[in-house]
Every structure is written in C-alpha cells, then in structure tokens.
N, C-alpha and C positions, 0 to 999 in steps of 0.2 A: 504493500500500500504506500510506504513509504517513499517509492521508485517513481509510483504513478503519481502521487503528489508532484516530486522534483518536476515530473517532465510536464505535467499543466501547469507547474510556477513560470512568473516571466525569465528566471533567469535559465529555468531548463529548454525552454519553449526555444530562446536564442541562442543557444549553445547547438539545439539541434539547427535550426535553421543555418547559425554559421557553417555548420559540420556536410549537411546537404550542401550548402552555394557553395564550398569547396569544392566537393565533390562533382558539381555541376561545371565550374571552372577546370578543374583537369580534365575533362569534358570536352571544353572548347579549345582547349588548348592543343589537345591530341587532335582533334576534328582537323585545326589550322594547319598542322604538320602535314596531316595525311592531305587537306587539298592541296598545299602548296607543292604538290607532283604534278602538277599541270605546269608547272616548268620546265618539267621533263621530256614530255609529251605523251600523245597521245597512249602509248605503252605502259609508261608505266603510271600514271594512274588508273585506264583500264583494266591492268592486273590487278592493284591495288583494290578495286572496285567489288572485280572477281573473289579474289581471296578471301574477303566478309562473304560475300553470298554464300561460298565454297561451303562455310560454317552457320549453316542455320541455324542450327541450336543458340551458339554462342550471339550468333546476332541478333536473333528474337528475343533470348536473354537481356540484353542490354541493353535494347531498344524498349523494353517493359520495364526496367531496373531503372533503367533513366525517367522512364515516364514516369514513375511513383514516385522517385526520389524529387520530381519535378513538381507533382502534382503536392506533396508533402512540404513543401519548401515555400511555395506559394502558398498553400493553404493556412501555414505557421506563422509565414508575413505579415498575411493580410489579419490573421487572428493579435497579433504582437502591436499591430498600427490600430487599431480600434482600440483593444485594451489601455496603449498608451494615451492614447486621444482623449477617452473617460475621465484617465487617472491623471491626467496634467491640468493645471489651474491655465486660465489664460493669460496671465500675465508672467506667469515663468516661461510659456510654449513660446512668448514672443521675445525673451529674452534669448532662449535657448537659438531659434531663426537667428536672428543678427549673427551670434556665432558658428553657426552650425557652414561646413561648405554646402557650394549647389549640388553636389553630387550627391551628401547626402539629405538633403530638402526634398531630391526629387525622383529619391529610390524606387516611389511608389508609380509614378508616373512611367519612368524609364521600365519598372519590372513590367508593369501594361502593355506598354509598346513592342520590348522584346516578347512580349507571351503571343500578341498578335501577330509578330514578325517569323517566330518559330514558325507555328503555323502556316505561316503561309509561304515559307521556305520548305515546311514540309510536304504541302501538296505543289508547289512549285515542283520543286527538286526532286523529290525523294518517290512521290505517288506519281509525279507527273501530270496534275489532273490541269491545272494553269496551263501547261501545254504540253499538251501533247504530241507535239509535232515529232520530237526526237525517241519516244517512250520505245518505238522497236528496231531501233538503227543499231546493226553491229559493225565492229571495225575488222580489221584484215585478221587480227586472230581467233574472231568470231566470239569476243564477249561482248556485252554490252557498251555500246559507246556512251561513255560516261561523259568523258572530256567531248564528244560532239558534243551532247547536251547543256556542258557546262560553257563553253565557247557561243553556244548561239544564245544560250539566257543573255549574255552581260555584252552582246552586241547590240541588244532592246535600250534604248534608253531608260523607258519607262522602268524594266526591271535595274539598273543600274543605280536611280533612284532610290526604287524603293529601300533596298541593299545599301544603300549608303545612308538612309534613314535608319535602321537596324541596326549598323555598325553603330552608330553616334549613339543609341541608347545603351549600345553593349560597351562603349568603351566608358562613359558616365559610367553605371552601371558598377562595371568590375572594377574603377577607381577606389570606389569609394567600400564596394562590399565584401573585397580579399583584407582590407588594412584592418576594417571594422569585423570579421570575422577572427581573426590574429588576434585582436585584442581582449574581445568578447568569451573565445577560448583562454585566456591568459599567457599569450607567446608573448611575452613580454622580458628584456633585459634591457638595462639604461647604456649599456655599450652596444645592443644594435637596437634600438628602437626609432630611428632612423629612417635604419636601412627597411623596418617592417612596416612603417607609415609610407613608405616610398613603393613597397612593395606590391598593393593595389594602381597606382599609376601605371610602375614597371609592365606590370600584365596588361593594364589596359591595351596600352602603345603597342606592345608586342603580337597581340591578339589580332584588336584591329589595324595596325598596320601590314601585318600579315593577309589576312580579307581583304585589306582597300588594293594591295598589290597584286591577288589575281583578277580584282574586278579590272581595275584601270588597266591592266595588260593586257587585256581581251577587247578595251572597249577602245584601245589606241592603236591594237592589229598590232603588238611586239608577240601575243599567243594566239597563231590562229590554228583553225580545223583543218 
C-alpha cells in the first residue's frame, strides 16, 4: 500500500514521468541515428528498414512498449499540470512565470503539438495513409523503398513545413525536459551541475539538428532518389 501511495504522491507521479521522457528520449535519439543513413543511400537504409521488419516480434514489441510508455507519460503530465494548477495560489504561479524559462512555461503546449505531430508522422510515414503514392515501391534489392518514400515526403513543401513545425516543438520540448528530469531524479553534483543543466539543450540541438539535416538535404536535391 505503501508503494501505491508513493506512486499517486506528486513526487512519485514525476519521478515516473521523468523516468518514461527518458526513456522516450533515447527513443528519439536512436530513431535520429538510424534515419541519418539516408546519407548513405538508398542501401543502406533500405537494409536498415529491412532488418526491423526481419524481426517482428521485436518490433511489434517496441512499437506497443513505446506506445504505453507514451501513453503513461502523457497521461502523468497532464495529471501533474492540473494537480499543480489546484494546489498553487495565484500570486506565487505568477511569480514563479517571470522566472520560470519558455521552454519550461510551454511544456504543455509543445507536448500537444508533438502528440499531434507523432501522429501524423505516423500515418505519414510509417502507415502511409497521407500518401500513398510510395506505400508498394521496391528498390533493386527488392525490399521496401524506404529512402524513395522518405526523399519524395521532404520534396513536398507542405510536408517540409509541417516537419519543421514538429522539430521546433521537439527541440523546446527536450531542452527543457532531459535537464528537469536529471534533477527531479536527483543526478545532481555541484562539480557537474552545469554540464546537467546544459544537458537538455545538448540533446535538443543534437536531435533536431540531426532531423532538420535530412529534411533540408532532400528539399535542396544534395539527397536524391
């Protein structure tokens, strides 16, 4: 009973949420690595592509393991921002704002935008259902062309757009919720505490610079099909 207590208290509630948007972040991190083989070419991210399919288990696994751990994370959020809303006076909520950063003012807005933007990267990309135009095209080693499909998205303006809406919420976003999960866990030492506040930007920049670089390289013709 004791356990269940901790984990309905506000401070179990964010210890988990920190512990999932971790976990969600090496996530995205790994996600960045494996596109950025659209460098490579057409090979080898189509292998790359391959090799998850290869393992279905493993990858219906983790595409449900994310999704809970997604759907858990947001749901603890949005339960953590009401509770605090209640429980804060207005004139401390407004002292708190003046010092608080934008990044963190506007967690709740940016985690909205990225939940809408998953989504619609999902049926974009993943389902194909946004277009379908690439959904049965194979390349010369007869797996799925991946890298076609990922080349003619971010020759779209419109989808290049959108994508670069998404990025801006995700790099907000991860600024602010790697530094403030760090903390919230207690990784804390006054000799790097520094380097651990720095450590949310670090990612952001990384991540999204990463994304903004196979978008722009597609939509400048340096990566074509």
């Amino acid at each position: 009973m004791q356990r269940v207590g901790w984990f309905r208290s506000t401070l179990g509630s964010r210890v988990v949420v920190s512990l999932t948007g971790l976990g969600l972040v090496g996530f995205v991190v790994f996600h960045m690595l494996g596109n950025l083989q659209v460098f490579e070419g057409p090979a080898a991210l189509n292998s790359y592509a391959a090799m998850l399919r290869d393992m279905p288990m493993f990858l219906w696994a983790a595409r449900i393991g994310l999704l809970g751990v997604a759907i858990f994370h947001i749901a603890l959020a949005i339960q953590l921002a009401l509770r605090n809303r209640r429980a804060r006076p207005a004139g401390y909520a407004l002292r708190e704002y003046r010092h608080a950063s934008v990044a963190s003012r506007t967690m709740a807005l940016t985690g909205s935008v990225l939940l809408v933007f998953v989504v619609f990267h999902l049926l974009h990309l993943t389902a194909g259902l946004t277009d379908p135009s690439g959904n049965n095209r194979l390349d010369a080693g007869g797996h799925a062309d991946v890298y076609g499909k990922v080349v003619h998205a971010f020759q779209n303006p419109l989808y290049v757009v959108i994508y670069l809406v998404g990025q801006l919420a995700l790099g907000v976003h991860l600024s602010h919720a790697v530094s403030g999960s760090l903390q919230t866990l207690g990784i804390e030492h006054a000799a790097f505490n520094r380097l651990f506040k720095a450590a949310g930007p670090a990612v952001a920049v990384l991540v999204v610079f990463g994304n903004l670089a196979i978008i722009f390289a597609i939509f400048f013709g340096i990566v074509r099909a």
